[in-house]
N, C-alpha and C positions, 0 to 999 in steps of 0.2 A: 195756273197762275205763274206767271215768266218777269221778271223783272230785268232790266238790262242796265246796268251801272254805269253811267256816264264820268259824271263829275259829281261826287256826294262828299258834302262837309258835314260829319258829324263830332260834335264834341263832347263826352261823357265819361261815366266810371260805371265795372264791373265787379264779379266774384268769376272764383276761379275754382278748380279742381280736376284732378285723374294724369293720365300720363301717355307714352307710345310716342311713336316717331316724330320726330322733329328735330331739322335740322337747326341747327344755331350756330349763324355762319357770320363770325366778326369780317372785318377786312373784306370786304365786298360781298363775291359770290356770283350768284345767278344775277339779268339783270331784273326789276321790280321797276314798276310802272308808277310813274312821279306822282305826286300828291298834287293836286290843280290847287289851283286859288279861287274861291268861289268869297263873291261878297253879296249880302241882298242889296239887289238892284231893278228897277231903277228906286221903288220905297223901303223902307224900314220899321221895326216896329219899333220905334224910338230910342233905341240904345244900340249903339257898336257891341257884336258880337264879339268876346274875348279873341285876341289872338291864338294861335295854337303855334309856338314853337316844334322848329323843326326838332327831329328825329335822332338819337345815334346812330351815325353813320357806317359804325360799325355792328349795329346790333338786329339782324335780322333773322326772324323764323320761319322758314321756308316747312309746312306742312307738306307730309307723304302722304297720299291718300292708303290707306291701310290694304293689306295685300293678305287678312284672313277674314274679313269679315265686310257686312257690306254698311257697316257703321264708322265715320271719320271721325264723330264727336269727340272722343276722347281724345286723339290726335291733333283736333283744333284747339279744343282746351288748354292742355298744355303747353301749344306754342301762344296761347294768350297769358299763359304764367310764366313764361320763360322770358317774355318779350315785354312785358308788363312793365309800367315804369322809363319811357323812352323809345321803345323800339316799336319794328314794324313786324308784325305778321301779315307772310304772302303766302295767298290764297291761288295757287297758278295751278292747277292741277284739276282734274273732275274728281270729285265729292258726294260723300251720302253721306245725310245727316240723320239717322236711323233711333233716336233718342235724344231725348229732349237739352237742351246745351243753354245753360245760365253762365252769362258772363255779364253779371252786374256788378264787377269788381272794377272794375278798368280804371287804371290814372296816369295820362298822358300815354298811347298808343296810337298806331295809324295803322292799318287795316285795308291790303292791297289785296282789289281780287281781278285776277284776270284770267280763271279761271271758270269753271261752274262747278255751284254747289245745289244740289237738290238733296229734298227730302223724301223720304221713304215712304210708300204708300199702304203702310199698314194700316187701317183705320182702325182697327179694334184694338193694339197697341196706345194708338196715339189720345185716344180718347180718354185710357186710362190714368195715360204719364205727361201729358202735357201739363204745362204752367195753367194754372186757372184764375180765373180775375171773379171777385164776384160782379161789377158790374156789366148787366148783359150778357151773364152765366158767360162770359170772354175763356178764351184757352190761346194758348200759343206752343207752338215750336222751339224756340229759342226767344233770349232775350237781351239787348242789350243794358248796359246803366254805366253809372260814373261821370268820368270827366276830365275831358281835352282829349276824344276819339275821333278821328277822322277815317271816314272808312269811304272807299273809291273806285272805282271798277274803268275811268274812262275810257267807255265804249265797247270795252273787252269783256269787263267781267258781267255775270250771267249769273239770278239764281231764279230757280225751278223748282215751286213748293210743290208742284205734283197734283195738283186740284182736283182730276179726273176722278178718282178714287171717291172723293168726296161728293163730288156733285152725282153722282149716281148712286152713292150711299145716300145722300139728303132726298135724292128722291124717291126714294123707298121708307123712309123713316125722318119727318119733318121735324122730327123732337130731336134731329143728332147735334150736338152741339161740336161744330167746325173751328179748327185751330184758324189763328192769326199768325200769316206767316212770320211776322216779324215781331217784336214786342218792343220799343224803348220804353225802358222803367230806370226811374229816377236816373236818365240821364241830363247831366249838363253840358249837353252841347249835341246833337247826333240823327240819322234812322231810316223805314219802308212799308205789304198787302197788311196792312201797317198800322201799327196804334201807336202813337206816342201819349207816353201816361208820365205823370206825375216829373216833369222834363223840364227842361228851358235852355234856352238861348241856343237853341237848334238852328241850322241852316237846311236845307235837302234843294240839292240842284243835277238838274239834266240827268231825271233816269225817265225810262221809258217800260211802262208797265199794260202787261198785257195779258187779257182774260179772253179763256176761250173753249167751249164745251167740242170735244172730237164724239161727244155721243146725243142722242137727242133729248138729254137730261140737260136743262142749261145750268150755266154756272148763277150761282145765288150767291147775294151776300158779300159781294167782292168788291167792298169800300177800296177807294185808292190808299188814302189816307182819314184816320179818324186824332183827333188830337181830343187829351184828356185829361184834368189836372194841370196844364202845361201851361206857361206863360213864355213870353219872344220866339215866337217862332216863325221860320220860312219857307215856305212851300214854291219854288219856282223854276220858270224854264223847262218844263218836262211834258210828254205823251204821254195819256193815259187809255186806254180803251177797254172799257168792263162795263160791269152788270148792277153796277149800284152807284153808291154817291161817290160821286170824284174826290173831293177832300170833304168831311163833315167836323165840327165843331164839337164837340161832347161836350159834358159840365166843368165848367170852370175851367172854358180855354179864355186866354184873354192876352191881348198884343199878339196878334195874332198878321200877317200878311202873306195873301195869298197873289201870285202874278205870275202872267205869262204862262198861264199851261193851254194847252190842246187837250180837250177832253171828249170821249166819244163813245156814246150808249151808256151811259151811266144815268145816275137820275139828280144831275147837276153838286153844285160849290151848295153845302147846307150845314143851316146853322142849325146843330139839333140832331136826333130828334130827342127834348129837354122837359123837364117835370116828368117822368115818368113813375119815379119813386114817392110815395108820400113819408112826410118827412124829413125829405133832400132838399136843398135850396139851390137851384142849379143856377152858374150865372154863364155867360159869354157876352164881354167886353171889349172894345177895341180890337175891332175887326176889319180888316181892308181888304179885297177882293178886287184885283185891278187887272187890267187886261187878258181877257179869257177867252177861247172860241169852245164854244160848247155845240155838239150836233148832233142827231140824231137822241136825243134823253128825253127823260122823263119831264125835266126841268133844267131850266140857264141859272138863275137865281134862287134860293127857297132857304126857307127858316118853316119851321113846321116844331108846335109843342103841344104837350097832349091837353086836353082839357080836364077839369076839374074832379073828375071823376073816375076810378075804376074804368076802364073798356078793355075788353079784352078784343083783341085785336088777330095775331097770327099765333100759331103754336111755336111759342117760344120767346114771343114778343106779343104782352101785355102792359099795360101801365096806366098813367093818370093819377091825377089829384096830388103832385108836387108842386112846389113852388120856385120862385126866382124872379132872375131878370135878363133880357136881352137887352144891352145896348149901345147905340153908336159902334155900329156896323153898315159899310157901304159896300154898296156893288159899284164898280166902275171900270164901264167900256166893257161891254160885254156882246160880241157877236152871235149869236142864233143860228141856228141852221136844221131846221124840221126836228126843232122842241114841243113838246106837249105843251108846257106850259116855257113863256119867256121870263114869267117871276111866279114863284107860287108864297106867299104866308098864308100858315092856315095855324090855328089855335084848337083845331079838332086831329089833331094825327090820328088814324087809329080809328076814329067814329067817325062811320058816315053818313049818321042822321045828325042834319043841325039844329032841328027838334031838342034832340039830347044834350048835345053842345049845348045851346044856348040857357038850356034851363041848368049846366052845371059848366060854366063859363071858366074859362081858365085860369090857374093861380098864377101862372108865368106872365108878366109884364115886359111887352115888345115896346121900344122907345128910342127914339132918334135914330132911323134906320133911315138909307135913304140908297134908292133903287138909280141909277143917270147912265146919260150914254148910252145904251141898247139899241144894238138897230137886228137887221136880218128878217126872215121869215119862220113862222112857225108847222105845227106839221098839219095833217090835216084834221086831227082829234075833236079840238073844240070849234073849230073853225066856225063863226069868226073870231069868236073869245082867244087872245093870246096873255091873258096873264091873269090870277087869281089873287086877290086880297081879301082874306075870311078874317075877321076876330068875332072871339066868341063873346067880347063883351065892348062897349067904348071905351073902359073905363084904363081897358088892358093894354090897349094899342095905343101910343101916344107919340106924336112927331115923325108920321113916317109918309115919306116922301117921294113921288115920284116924279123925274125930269129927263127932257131930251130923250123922251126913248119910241121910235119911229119902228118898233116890230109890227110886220104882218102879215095876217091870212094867207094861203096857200092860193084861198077865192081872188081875192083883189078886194074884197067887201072892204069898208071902213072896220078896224080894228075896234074891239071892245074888251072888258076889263069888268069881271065880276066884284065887286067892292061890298064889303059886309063888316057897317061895325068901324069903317071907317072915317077920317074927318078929309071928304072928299074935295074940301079948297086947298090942301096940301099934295091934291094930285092932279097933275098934270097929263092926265091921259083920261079917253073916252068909259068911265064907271056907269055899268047897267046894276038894276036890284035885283 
């Protein structure tokens, strides 16, 4: 997992601790690589993003990568306490990140890397001492938080979570639970192979993320972006290529805008995967997904929530019989290019008897969704079926809509569209039963 740092506006708060080199260098120094201006464009998720005042000009912490050991953490830390409060810490140098580094303290800092930082590929280490989230038994590496962080690589900087190690461990042991390269927690403003949790008023522009197995174990599990707990956020202008969802939606993302990426082998922009926990009310609200080319995936479009019952699914990933709501989320303008599916909703994640489904129909509630603009061809999978609309009940699906969307067959055949459970005068495209 390789990520390449273009133009990233992140704005947040950290914690800090430990000590080692660093320099701290008033009155110029080295030079450091300018902080871009990034605004969401061309949509928004209805509020201006805080400004983030520039920087002291005099206050930079220029990190040594460590010359006894093959771990910088403690060396980064401390130029994040040293720098804390105004200043910038530059990241120009190669880096090992050999233990696990919380910087959920941060209040007004910028965060230049032109450098590469990877992490260490101990797995039996990391399993022990990573950050652990309970949901989705989650672990991380490091983590960001706080507030008015911007952190930037334009075009130079590079980090390298080291994936190899993992994906050849997970193939030997499907039970291993895989760090998240990046963690934003409780940041306000900021982030990246990536969860943002419990956040807001993020921007993330122009990085270019890239998954990829050098053994014939493939890489698993390598969301681009997963948002969670989060509210205003923006995902835009960026390359993706991996092995799972491009950006996905977790519980209780909402104001959410996604636009302008290139995404490739992934298994599409998903809303989900939601109700897995009983007892949890998961909701995703006010979602916009606009100008996307998606190629070679699983899926261009997709929301997928479990149905109403227990199914155990993969090892490690089980769920069903929670509740909530999806709604007023749009797909728009979305190009295809040899997808499995060019939209998939399904209200059975995880089960694939509809049998089962149907007789234990989903608590989650899909409503004012609306699918437009799609054009391109699909792959040869279902051929001629190019898109899927499952609910597990009528009762569950409500106002969801399809228009202008001309995808098809690889055949030439007339495109079709498996629709189940839905209110098929609301759709505009050819539904088989």
């Amino acid at each position: 997992m390789v990520q390449s740092l273009a133009s990233l506006l992140a704005i947040a708060s950290l914690a800090v601790s430990s000590a080692s080199a660093v320099v701290y260098s008033p009155n110029g120094g080295k030079p450091v690589i300018e902080r871009p201006s990034i605004k969401a464009w061309p949509l928004h998720p209805g509020k201006p993003h805080a400004a983030s005042p520039a920087r002291d000009p005099d206050k930079y912490c220029f990190v040594k990568p460590s010359c006894k050991s093959d771990d910088d953490a403690a060396n980064i830390l401390k130029a994040f306490q040293t720098c804390n409060h105004g200043g910038t810490v530059v990241l120009d140098a190669d880096y090992t990140i050999g233990s696990p580094l919380d910087l959920t303290f941060l209040d007004g800092v910028d965060v230049a890397i032109s450098g590469t930082i990877s992490f260490s590929g101990d797995v039996d280490y990391w399993v022990e001492h990573s950050f652990k989230y309970a949901y989705q038994v989650s672990s991380a590496f490091w983590r960001f938080g706080g507030r008015d962080v911007n952190i930037y690589g334009n075009g130079v900087g590079l980090i390298n979570g080291n994936g190899q190690p993992w994906y050849d461990a997970f193939a030997a042991n499907a039970s291993l639970q895989r760090p998240i390269l990046l963690v934003l927690d409780g940041l306000n403003g900021g982030s990246w192979f990536n969860l943002i949790a419990n956040s807001s008023d993020i921007i993330v522009s122009d990085m270019d993320i890239k998954v990829g197995s050098t053994s014939k174990n493939p890489a698993k599990n390598t969301d681009g972006w997963d948002t969670y707990r989060s509210d205003s956020i923006v995902i835009q202008s960026s390359t993706i290529n991996n092995g799972d969802d491009c950006v996905s939606f977790k519980p209780n993302s909402t104001n959410i805008v996604v636009q302008n990426l290139h995404c490739n082998g992934s298994h599409g922009i998903s809303v989900g995967s939601l109700g897995q926990y009983i007892g949890e009310y998961d909701v995703v609200e006010n979602v916009t997904v606009y100008d996307i080319s998606m190629s070679n995936a699983s899926d261009g479009a997709r929301i997928k929530v479990w149905p109403g019952n227990y199914t155990p699914f993969q090892p490690g990933l089980s769920g069903g019989g929670g509740s909530g709501h999806v709604r007023n989320v749009t797909y728009d303008t979305v190009h295809n290019t040899n997808n499995d599916w060019a939209v998939e909703l399904t209200q059975c994640y995880g089960q694939s008897n509809q049998t089962l489904c149907n007789l234990y129909p989903s608590n989650m509630t899909i409503s004012d969704v609306v699918f437009k603009n799609m054009w391109g061809t699909t792959s040869k999978k279902y051929d001629p079926k190019v898109g899927t609309l499952v609910c597990s009940s009528p009762e569950k699906c409500l106002n969801i809509r399809a228009e202008n969307i001309t995808v098809t067959p690889p055949s030439g055949k007339t495109a079709t569209w498996v629709c189940t459970n839905m209110d098929n005068s609301l759709l505009d495209i050819s539904c088989i039963v």
